[in-house]
C-alpha positions in Angstrom: 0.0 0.0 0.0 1.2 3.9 -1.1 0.7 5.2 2.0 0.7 9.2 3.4 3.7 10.4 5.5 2.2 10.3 9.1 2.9 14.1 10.0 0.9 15.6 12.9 -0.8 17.8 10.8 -2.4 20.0 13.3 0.6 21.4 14.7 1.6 23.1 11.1 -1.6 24.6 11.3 -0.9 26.8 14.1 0.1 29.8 12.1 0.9 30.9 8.5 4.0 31.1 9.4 4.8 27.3 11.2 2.8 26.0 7.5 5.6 28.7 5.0 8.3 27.2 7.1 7.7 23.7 7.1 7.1 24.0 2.9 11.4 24.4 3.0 11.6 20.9 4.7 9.0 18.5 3.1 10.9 17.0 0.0 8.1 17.4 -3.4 8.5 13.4 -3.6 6.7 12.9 -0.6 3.5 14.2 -2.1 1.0 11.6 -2.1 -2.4 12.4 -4.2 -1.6 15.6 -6.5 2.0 15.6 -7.3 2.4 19.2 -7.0 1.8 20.0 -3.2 3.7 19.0 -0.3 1.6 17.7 2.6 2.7 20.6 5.2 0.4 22.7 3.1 -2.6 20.6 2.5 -5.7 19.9 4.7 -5.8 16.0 5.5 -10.0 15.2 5.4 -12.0 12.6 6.4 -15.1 12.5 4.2 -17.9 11.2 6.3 -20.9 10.5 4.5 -21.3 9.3 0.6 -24.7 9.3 -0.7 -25.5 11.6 -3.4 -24.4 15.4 -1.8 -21.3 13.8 -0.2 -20.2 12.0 -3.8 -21.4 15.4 -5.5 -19.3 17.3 -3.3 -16.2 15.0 -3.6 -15.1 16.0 -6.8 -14.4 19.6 -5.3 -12.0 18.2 -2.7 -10.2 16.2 -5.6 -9.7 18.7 -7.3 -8.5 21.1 -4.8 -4.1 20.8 -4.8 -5.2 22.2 -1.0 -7.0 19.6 0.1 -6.0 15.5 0.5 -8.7 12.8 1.2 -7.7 9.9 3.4 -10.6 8.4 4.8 -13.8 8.0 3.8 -16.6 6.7 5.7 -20.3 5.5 5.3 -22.8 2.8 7.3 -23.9 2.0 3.1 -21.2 0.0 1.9 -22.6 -0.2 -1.6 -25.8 0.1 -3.2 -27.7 1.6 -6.4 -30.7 2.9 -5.1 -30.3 6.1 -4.1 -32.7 8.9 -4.9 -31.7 11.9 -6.6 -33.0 14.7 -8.8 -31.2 13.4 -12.3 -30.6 10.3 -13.1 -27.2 10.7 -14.3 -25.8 13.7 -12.3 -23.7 11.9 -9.8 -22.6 9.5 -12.6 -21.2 12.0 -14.9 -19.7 14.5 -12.1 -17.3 11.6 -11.2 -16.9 10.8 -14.7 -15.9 14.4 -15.0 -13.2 14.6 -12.2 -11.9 11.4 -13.0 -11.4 12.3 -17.0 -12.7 9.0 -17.1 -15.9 9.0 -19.8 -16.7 4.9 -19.0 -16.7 4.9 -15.5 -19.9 3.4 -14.6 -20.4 2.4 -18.1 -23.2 -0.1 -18.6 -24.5 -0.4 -14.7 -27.8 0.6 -13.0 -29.1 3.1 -10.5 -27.5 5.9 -8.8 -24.4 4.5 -7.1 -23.6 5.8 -3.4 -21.8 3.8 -0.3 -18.5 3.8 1.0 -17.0 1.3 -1.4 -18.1 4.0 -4.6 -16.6 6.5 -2.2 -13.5 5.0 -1.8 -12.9 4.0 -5.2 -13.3 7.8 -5.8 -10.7 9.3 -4.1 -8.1 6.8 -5.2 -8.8 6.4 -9.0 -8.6 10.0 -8.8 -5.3 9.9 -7.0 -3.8 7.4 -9.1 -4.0 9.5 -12.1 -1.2 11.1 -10.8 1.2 8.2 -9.8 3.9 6.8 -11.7 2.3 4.0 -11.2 -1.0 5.0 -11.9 -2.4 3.3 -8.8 -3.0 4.5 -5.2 -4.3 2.6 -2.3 -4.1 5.5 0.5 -7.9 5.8 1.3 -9.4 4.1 4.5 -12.6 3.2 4.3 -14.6 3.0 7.7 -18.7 2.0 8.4 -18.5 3.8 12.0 -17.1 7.3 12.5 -16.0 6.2 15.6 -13.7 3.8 14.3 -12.2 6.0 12.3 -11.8 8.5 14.7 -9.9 6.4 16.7 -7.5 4.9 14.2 -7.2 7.6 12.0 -4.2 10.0 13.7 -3.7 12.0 10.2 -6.7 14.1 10.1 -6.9 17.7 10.4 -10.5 18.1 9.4 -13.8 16.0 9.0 -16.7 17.1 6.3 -19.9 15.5 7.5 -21.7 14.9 4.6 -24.9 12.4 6.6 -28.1 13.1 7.3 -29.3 15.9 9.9 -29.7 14.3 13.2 -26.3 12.8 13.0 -24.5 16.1 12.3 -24.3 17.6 15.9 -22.8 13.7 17.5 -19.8 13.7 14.9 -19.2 17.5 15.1 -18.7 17.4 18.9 -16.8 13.9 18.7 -14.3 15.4 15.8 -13.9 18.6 17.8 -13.5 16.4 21.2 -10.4 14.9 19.0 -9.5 18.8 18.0 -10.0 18.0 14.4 -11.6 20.8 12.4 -15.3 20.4 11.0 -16.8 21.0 8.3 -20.5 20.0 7.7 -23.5 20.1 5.7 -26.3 22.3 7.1 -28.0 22.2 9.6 -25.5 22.2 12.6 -28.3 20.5 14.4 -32.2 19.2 13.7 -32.3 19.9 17.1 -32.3 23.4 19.0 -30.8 22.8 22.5 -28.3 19.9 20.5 -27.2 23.3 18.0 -26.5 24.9 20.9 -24.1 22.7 22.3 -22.0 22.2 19.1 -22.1 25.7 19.0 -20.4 25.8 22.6 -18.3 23.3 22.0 -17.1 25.0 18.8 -16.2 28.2 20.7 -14.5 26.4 23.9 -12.1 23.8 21.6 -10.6 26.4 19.4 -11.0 24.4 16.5 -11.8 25.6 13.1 -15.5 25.1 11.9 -17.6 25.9 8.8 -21.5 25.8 8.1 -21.1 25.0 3.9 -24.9 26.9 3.7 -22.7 30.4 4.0 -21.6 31.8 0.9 -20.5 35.5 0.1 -23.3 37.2 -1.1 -22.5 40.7 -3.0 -26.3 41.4 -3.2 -27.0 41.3 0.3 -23.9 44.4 0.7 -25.6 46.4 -2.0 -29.2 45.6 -0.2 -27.5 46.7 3.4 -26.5 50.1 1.6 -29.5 50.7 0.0 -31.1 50.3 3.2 -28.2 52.1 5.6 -28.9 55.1 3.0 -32.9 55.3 3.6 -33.9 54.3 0.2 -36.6 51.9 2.2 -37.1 53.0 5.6 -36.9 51.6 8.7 -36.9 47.3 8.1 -40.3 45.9 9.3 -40.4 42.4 7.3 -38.1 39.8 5.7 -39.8 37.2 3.3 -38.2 34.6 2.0 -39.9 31.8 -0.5 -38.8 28.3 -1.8 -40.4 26.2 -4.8 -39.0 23.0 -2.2 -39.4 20.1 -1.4 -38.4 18.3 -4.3 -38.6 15.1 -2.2 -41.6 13.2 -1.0 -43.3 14.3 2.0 -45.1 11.8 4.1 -48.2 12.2 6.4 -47.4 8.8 8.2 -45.0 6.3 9.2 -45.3 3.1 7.2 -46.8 0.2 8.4 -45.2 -2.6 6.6 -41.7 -4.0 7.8 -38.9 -4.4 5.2 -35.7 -6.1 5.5 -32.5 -4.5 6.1 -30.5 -4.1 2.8 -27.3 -6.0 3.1 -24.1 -3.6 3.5 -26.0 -1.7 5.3 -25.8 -0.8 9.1 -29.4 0.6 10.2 -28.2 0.8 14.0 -25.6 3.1 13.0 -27.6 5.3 10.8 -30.5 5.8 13.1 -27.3 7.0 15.7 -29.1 9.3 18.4 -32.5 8.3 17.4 -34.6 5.4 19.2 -34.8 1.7 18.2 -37.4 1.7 14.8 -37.9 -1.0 12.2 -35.9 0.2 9.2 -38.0 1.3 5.7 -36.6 2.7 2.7 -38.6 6.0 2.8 -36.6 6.7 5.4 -33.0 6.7 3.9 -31.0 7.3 1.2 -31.9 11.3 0.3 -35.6 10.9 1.3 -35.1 11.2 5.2 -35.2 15.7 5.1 -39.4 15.3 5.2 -39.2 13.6 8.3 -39.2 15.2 11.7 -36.5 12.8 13.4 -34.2 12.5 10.4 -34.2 15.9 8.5 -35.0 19.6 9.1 -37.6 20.2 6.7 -37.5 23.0 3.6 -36.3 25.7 5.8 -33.6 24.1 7.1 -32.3 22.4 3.6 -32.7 25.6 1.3 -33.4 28.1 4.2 -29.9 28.4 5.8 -28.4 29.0 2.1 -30.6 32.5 2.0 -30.9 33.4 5.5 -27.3 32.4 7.1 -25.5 35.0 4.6 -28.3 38.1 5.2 -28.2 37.4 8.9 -24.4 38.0 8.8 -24.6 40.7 6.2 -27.6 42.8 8.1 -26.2 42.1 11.5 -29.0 39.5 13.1 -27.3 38.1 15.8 -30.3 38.1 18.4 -32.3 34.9 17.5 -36.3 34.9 17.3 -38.4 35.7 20.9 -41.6 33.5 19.0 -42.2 31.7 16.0 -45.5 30.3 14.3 -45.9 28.1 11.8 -49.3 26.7 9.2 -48.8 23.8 7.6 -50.8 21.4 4.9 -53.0 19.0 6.0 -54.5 15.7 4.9 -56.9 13.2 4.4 -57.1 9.9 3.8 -60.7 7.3 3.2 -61.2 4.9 6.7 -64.0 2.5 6.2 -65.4 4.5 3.4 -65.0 8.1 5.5 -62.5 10.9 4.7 -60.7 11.5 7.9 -58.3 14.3 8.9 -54.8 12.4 9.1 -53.0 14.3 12.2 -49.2 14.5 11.3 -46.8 14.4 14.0 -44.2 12.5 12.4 -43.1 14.6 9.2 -43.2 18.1 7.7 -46.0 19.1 5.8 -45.6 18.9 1.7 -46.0 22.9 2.2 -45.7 25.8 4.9 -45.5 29.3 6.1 -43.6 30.0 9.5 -43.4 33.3 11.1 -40.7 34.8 13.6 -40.6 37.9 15.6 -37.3 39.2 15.8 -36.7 41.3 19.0 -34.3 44.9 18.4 -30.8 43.9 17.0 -27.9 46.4 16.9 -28.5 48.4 14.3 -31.8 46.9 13.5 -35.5 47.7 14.9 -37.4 44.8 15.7 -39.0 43.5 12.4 -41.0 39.8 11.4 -39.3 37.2 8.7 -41.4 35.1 6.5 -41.4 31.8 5.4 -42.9 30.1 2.8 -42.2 26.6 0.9 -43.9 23.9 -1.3 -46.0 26.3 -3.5 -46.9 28.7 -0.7 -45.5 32.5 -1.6 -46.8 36.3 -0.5 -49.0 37.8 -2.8 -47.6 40.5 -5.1 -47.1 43.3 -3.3 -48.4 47.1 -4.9 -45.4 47.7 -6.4 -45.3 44.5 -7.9 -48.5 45.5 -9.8 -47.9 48.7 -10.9 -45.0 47.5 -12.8 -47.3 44.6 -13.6 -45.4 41.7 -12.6 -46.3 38.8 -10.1 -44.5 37.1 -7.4 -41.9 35.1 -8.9 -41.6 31.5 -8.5 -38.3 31.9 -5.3 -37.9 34.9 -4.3 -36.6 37.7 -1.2 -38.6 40.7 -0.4 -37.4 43.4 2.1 -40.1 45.3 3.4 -39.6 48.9 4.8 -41.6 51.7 6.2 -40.7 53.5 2.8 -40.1 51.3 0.3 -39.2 47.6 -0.4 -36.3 45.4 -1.8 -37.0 42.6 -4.0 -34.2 39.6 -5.4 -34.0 36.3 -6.2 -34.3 33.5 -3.6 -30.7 34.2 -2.5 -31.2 38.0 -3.1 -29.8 37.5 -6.8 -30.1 40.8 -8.7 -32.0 43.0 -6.2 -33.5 46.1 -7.3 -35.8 48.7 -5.7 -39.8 48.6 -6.2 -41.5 49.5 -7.9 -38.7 49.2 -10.6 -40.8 51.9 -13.1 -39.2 54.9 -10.5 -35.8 55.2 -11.6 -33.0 55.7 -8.6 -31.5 58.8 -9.6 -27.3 58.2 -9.0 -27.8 54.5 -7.9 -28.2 52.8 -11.2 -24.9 51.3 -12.0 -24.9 49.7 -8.0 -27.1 46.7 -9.2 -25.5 43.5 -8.6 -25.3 41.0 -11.7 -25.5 37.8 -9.8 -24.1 36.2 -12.7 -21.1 38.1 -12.8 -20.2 37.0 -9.5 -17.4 34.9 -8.9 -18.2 33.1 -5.8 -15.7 30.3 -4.0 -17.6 27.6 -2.1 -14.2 26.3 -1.0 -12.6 29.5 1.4 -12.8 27.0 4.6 -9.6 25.4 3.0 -7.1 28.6 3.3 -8.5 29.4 6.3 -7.7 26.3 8.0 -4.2 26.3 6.5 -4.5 30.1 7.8 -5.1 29.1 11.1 -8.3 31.2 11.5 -12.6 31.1 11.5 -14.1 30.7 8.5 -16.8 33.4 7.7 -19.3 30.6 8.0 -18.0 29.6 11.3 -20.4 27.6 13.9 -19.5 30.8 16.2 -21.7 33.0 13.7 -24.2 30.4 13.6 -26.0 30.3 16.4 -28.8 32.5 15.6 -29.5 31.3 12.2 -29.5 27.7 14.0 -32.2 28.5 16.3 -34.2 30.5 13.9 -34.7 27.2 11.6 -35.3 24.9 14.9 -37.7 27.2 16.3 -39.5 27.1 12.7 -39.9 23.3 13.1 -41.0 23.5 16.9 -43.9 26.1 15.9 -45.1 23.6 13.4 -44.8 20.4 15.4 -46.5 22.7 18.5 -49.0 23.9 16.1 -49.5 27.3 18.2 -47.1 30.6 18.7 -44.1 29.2 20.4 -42.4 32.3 22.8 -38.6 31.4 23.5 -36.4 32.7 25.7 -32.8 32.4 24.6 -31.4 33.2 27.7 -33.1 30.5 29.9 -33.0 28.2 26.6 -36.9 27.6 27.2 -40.5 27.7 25.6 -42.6 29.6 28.1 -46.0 29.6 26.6 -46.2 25.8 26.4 -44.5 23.4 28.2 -45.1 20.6 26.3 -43.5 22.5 23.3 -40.2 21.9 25.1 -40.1 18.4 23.7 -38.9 19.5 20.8 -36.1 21.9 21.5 -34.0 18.1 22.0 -35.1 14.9 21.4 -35.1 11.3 23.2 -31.4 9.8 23.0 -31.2 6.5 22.0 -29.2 4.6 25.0 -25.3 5.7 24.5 -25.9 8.3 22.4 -27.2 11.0 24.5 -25.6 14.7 23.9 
């Protein structure tokens, strides 16, 4: 086996300087992976997590001459049945990174697992061997494991579904290793919270990959520091999602664990359940125990970046939440179906944001599945509609209206020209934006931009969301005592019940 130096990475991540000098010491012929690199200057990962994102999301690591994968790690050892949005996406980014135009020639189904992730990171790295092969990838079922046996690894990206985030984030930071992960931080409030702590108390480097720099939200921030809207009095924020199928119920019939695949370990935190397929493989973000809903799956990508850009740091003092219901025939009856198990297939949620710094207190909207405002005046005289996503900034004054993400804001109503301010408009497609800025910052030594630290508010905000429609009422929270206090029995759902040795 080509096997990595073992260099205690962490410790030439200190400083810029430790990482320049070490460069002068590490012989080029060391380099295992790109060729061009020495270690000393590259971020050692451990990939956890290779269903569809995680393998869509690989290819950027390869790439990067930064960044070095050595471990990968899934409870799916192999399968073909995963569900995604094109049939041939993953398939042909690998293909892509790999220059390799047959890979997966002639086979079924979307691949994901371990084994695909494995085979991944060293076909890619073997393009660059003299020998052209590379066996310097571990490959582990339980994060734990690799945790413990693993010594190499400066960072972990957790690429798994939602409710296992927060457990490997606080046992990868307990090790000191950096973290990356896929949003949320948490599908649980009081659980976000301690990540969040634990983040700030180990020093360690973490990034939330839903924050992105967002131009348009600066040039929204000094259209409203100059007045052109007023004083801010509501957010609203709409999504065409889910994409995925929602589900009113949790299935009946039992179905046999796939083989390769470890259901103990991907239920982690959550209570003994008999396994079904609608609840893995891309599918499990409808369901209450497993996922975070719309909000927190396209939500944090809109809301993290204008929270940092407008300066909400103060999280929500109440949040309420309407929700689609359904029916279903019983003995030849239509009967309400009461959903307490997954998120509706549409929604609207509503926060009350108290007085931030520079900000008066003002309400954010939420809407998903179909659901958007109506047009607004402005909208009308102009004669347009609501589009399909969307942001609207409402002001005493005036409003602000963009894309889902704020792309290409302008002022409303768009007919009144703003005399001097014309050539300020963001072209969002113009904009050259870097998903991967984590990676000099680690080698930097220093918080990312999307740093858990900056995080906390946009993590309760989306957790308070999904209490308000589990509680079906106004939930008030008090973010100092960490406590509904209209409803006690909405406190359920700030955590959850821990499955025994799993508890947070």
């Amino acid at each position: 086996m080509e096997q990595s130096p073992k260099i205690n990475r962490r410790e030439f991540l200190g400083s810029a300087a430790t990482i320049a000098a070490s460069i002068s010491i590490v012989p080029s012929h060391v380099i295992a992976g790109t060729g061009h690199i020495p270690p000393s200057d590259q971020i050692t990962i451990a990939n956890i997590g290779c269903g569809t994102q995680g393998l869509r999301e690989m290819g950027e690591l390869l790439l990067n001459p930064k960044v070095r994968v050595l471990s990968v790690c899934d409870v799916n050892k192999f399968s073909t049945d995963y569900i995604d949005w094109s049939p041939y996406g993953i398939r042909n980014d690998i293909r892509k990174t790999l220059g390799d135009e047959s890979w997966w020639e002639g086979k079924p189904g979307i691949p994901g697992g371990r084994d695909i992730g494995q085979e991944y990171v060293e076909k890619y790295y073997a393009k660059n061997k003299p020998s052209g092969r590379y066996k310097g990838c571990a490959s582990y079922e339980d994060y734990r494991e690799l945790f413990a046996k693993e010594k190499g690894i400066d960072a972990v990206k957790i690429m798994t579904p939602d409710h296992t985030h927060a457990s490997i984030a606080l046992a990868a930071m307990n090790k000191k290793i950096h973290v990356v992960t896929h949003k949320p931080i948490s599908n649980r409030l009081l659980e976000g919270r301690k990540v969040i702590q634990k983040a700030k108390e180990s020093g360690v480097i973490t990034h939330l990959l839903a924050w992105s720099d967002r131009p348009e939200y600066r040039q929204i921030k000094a259209w409203m520091d100059a007045g052109l809207i007023g004083e801010l009095q509501e957010i609203h924020n709409w999504s065409y999602r889910p994409v995925w199928q929602q589900w009113t119920k949790r299935p009946t019939e039992t179905q046999p664990i796939p083989d390769g695949f470890n259901w103990e370990l991907w239920l982690g935190p959550v209570p003994e359940m008999p396994y079904h397929k609608t609840y893995t493989h891309n599918v499990f973000r409808g369901w209450y125990e497993f996922g975070g809903g719309s909000v927190a799956d396209m939500g944090h990508y809109s809301l993290f970046p204008l929270f940092e850009t407008l300066g909400i740091n103060r999280s929500p003092v109440s949040a309420r939440a309407f929700g689609t219901t359904s029916r279903e025939e019983i003995n030849q009856v239509y009967q309400w179906v009461k959903n307490d198990v997954a998120f509706p297939a549409s929604c609207t949620i509503k926060w009350k944001f108290p007085e931030q710094e520079s900000l008066p207190a003002f309400e954010l909207f939420w809407y998903d599945g179909g659901m958007k405002p109506f047009a607004c005046e402005e909208l009308e005289e102009d004669g347009k509609d609501t589009p399909e996503e969307g942001l609207l900034i409402v002001g005493t004054k005036g409003k602000i209206l963009g894309g889902f993400r704020g792309e290409n804001p302008v002022l409303l109503p768009e007919s009144k020209a703003i005399l001097g301010r014309e050539s300020e408009r963001i072209n969002s497609r113009e904009v050259d934006r870097k998903s991967d800025q984590w990676v000099d910052a680690m080698l930097e030594g220093r918080q990312t931009p999307g740093s858990f630290i900056r995080a906390q508010t946009i993590t309760d905000t989306i957790n308070l969301g999904a209490i308000a429609l589990r509680a079906n009422k106004r939930v008030d929270f008090d973010q100092n005592l960490l406590k509904i206090i209209n409803d006690e029995s909405a406190n359920q759902y700030l955590t959850r019940v821990y499955r025994p040795g799993w508890e947070i």
